[in-house]
C-alpha positions in Angstrom: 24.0 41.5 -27.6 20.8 43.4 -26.5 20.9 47.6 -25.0 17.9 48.7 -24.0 17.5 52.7 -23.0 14.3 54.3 -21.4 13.8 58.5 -21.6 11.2 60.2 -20.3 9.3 62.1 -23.5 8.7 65.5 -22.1 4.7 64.3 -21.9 2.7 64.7 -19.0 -0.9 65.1 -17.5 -1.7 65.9 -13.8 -4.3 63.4 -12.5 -7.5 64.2 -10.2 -5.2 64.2 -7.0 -2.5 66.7 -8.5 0.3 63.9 -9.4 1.9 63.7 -12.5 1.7 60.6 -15.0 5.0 60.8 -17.2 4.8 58.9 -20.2 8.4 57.0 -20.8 9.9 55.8 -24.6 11.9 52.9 -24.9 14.6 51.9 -27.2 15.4 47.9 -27.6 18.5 47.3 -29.7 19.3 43.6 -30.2 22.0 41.9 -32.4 19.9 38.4 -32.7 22.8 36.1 -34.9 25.7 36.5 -36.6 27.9 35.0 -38.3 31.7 35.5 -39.9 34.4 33.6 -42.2 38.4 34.6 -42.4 40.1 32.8 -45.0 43.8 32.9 -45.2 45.6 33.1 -48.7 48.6 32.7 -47.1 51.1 34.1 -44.2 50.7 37.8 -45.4 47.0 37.6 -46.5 43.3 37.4 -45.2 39.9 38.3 -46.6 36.8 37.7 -44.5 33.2 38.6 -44.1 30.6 39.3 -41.4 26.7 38.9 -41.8 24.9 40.1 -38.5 21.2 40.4 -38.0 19.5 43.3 -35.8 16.1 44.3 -34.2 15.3 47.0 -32.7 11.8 48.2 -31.0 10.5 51.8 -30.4 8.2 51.7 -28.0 6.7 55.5 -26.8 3.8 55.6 -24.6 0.7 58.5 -25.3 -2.5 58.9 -23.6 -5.8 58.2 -26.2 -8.9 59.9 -24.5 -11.5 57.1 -23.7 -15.5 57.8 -23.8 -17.4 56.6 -21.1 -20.6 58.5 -22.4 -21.7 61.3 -23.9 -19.5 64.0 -21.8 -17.8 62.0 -19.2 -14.0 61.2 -20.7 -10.9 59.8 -19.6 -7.2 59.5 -20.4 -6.0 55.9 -20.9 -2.3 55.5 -21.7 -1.5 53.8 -24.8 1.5 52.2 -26.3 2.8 52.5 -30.2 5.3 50.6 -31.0 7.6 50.2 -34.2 9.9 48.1 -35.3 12.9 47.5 -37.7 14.8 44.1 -38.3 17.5 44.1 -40.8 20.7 42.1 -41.8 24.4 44.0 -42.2 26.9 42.6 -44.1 30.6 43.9 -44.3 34.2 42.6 -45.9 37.7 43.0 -44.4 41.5 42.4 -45.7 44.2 41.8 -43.6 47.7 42.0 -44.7 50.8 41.4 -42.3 54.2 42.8 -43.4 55.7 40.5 -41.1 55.0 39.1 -37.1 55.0 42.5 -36.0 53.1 44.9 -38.7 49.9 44.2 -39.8 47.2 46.7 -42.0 43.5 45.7 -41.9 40.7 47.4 -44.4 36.8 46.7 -43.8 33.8 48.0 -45.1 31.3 49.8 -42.6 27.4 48.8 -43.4 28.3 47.5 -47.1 25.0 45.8 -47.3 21.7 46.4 -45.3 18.7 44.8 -46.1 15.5 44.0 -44.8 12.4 45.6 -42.9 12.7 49.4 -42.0 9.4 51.5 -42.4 9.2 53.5 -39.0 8.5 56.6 -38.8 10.1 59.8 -38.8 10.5 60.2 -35.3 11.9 56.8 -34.6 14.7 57.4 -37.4 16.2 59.5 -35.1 16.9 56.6 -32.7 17.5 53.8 -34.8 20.7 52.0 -35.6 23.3 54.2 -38.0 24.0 52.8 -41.3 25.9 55.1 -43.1 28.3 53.2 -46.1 32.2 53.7 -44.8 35.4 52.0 -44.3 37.9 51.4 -41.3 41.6 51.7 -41.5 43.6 49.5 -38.9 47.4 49.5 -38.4 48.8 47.1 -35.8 51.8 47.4 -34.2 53.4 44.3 -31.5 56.5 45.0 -31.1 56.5 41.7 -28.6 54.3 39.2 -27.9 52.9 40.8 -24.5 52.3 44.1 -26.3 50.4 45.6 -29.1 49.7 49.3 -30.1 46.3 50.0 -32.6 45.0 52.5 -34.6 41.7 52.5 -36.0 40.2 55.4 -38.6 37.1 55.1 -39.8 35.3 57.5 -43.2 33.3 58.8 -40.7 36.2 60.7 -39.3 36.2 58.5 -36.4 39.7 57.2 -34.7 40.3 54.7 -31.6 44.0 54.6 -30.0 45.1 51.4 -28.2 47.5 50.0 -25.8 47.5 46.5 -24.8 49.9 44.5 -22.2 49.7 41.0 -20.9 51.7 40.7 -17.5 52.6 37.1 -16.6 52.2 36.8 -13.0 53.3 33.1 -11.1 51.6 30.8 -13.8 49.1 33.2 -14.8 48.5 35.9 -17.8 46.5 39.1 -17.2 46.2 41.5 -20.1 45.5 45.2 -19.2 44.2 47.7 -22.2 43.6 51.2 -22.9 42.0 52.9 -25.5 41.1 56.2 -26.4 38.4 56.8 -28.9 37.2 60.0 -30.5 33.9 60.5 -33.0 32.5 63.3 -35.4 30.0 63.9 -32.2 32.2 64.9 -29.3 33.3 68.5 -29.2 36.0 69.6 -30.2 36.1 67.4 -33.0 39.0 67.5 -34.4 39.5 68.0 -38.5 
């Protein structure tokens, strides 16, 4: 999995022929391996585990003046560039009250360990990992349908749908979810 996002800084300098030079700031998330283990206890009960490793790169462009004498100066554009790479690891339980009912607890950013000295600016932009939990109910009331709902600490929800149509000697499955996070407006208590 790799995102990558590019903003413009709000930084610019007009050059000799009245053009701007906008400097630019990029954001590289990547998730570079992970790995995961279920174990089933029996029909009604499952514990498993997730370890994922991430880097991500902060990469914002300034200009450093340049001397090419005693008074004569120019603007060469410069990049800094920070990064953080770090492991996550989280547990989950599954329990199935029968084919139909299932609950599922997991831990949000249990662990997180590694290299993470960025500055204060690039905190803003780097990966969340606040300690939570996710609640999960699941509800198939037949083998083409299923109904979720997902809660998370963070007061954080998802809704979900899901249908598979069988169609001549084929299966499509059609979803749709709904989410909702402490950031949208109006967030709701």
């Amino acid at each position: 999995f790799e995102k990558e996002f590019i903003f413009s800084n709000g930084s610019a300098i007009v050059l000799e022929d009245s053009s701007f030079q906008q400097l630019n700031s990029k954001y590289t998330y990547k998730e570079i391996l992970g790995f995961g283990y279920s174990y089933n206890f029996s029909s009604k009960f499952s514990l498993g585990f997730s370890l994922r490793y991430f880097t991500q790169e902060f990469n914002g462009e300034t200009f450093k003046p340049v001397s090419l004498g005693d008074t004569l100066y120019f603007l060469e554009r410069e990049n800094l560039i920070e990064t953080a790479n770090f492991w996550k690891a989280d547990f989950g339980i599954n329990y199935f009250v029968n084919n139909m009912l299932s609950f599922s607890v997991a831990s949000l950013n249990l662990f997180n360990f590694g290299e993470q000295n960025i500055s204060e600016d690039s905190k803003t932009f780097k990966i969340r990992d606040d300690k939570g939990a996710s609640f999960k109910l699941t509800f198939s009331p037949s083998l083409q349908t299923g109904l979720n709902f997902l809660y998370e600490t963070n007061n954080a929800f998802q809704l979900g749908v899901s249908q598979i149509l069988g169609i001549s000697n084929a299966n499509f499955g059609i979803s749709l979810a709904v989410m909702h996070d402490k950031y949208q407006s109006p967030f709701i208590n």
